[in-house]
C-alpha positions in Angstrom: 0.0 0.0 0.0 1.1 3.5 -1.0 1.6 5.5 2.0 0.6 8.4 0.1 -2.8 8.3 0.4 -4.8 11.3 -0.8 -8.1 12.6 -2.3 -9.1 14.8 -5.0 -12.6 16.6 -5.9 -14.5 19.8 -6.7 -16.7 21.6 -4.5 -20.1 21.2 -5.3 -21.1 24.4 -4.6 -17.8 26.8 -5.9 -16.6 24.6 -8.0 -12.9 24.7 -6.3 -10.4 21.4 -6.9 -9.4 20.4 -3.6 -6.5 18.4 -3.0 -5.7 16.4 0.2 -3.2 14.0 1.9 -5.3 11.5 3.8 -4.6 10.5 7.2 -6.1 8.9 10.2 -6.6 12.1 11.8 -8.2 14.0 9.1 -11.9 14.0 9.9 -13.4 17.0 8.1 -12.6 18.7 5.0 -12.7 22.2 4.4 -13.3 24.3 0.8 -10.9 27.2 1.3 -13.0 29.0 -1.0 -16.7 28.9 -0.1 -16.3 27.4 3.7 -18.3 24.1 2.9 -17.3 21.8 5.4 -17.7 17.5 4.7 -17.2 14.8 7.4 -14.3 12.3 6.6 -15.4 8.5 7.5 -13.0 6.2 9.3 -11.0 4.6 6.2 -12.5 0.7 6.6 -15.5 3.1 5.6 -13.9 5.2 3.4 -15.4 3.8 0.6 -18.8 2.7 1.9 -20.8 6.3 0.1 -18.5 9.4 -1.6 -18.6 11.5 1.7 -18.8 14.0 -0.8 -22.2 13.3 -2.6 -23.5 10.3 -0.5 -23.2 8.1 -4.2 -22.1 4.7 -3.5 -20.7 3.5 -7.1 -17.0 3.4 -7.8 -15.0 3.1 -10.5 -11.4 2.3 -10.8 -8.9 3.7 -13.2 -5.2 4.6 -13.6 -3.6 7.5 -12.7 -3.0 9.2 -15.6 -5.4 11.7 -17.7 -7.3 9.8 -21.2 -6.2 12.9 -23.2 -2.1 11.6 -22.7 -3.2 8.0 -23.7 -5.6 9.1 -26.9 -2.7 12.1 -27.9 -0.3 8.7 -27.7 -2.7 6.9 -29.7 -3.1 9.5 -32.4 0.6 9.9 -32.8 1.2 6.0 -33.4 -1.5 6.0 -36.0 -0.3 9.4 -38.1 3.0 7.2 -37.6 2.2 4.0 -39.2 2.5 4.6 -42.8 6.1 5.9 -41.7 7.1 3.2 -39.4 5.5 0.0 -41.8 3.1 0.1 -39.1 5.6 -0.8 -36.1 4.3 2.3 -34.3 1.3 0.4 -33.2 3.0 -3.0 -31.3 5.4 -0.4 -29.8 2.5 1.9 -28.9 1.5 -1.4 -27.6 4.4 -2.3 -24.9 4.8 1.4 -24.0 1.3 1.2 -22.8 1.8 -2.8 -20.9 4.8 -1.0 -19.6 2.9 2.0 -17.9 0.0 -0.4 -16.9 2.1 -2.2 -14.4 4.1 1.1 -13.3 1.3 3.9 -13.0 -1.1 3.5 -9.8 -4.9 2.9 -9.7 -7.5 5.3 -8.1 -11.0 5.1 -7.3 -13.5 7.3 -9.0 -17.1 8.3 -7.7 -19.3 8.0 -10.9 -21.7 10.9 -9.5 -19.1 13.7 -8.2 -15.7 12.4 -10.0 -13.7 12.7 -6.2 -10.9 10.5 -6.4 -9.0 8.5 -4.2 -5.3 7.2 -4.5 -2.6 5.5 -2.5 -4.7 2.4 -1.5 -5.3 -0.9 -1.8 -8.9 -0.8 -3.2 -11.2 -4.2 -2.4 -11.7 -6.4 -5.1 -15.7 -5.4 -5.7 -14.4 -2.0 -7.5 -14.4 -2.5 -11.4 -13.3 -0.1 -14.3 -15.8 2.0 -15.4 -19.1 0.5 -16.8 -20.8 3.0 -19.4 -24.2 1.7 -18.2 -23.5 3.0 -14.8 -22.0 6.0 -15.8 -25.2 7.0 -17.7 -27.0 6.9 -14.5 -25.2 9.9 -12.6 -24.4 12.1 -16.3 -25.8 15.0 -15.9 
């Protein structure tokens, strides 16, 4: 387990990102900007309900923003008449490569917080479109 456990999300009612390092002491969590304040469960029930929106569907997914992975995609592809089309196996390892070294956080579907630097139980699965339609807006 990564001991650098932290959480990301937006303020429902500012829209302000705010970032934290989780610890066992941290029980609230203040927006700097509008003063909204939410109550931290203990982290065996961390992941229980988003203490952010009270949604209790997760999704996991790396660490790393789609746009990077798509922009990587694109570039192999305007690469393969140039490359005999070797820019797509190599596309292919660079991406097993980063699969085993980038880390996986857990997503709320409804409020998009995230959660990183644990172990997350075996029930969480990457993200199911059919679920996801449920909490678009």
């Amino acid at each position: 387990m990564n001991e650098n456990k932290s959480l990301l999300f937006r303020c429902p009612q500012c829209h302000h990102d705010i970032k934290r390092t989780y610890s066992k002491h941290l029980s609230t969590i203040n927006c700097s900007t509008c003063e909204k304040t939410w109550k931290i469960p203990e982290e065996e029930n961390l992941f229980r309900r988003c203490p952010f929106c009270d949604c209790k569907a997760f999704f996991i997914q790396k660490n790393i923003h789609p746009k990077i992975m798509i922009g990587g995609l694109l570039v192999a592809i305007l690469l393969v008449p140039s490359t005999y089309g070797l820019s797509l196996p190599i596309l292919w390892l660079i991406d097993l490569f980063l699969n085993k070294k980038i880390p996986e956080i857990l997503v709320c579907y409804k409020c998009r917080a995230s959660w990183g630097g644990y172990l997350f139980p075996k029930k969480f699965k990457p993200f199911q479109h059919h679920i996801g339609e449920k909490y678009d807006s």
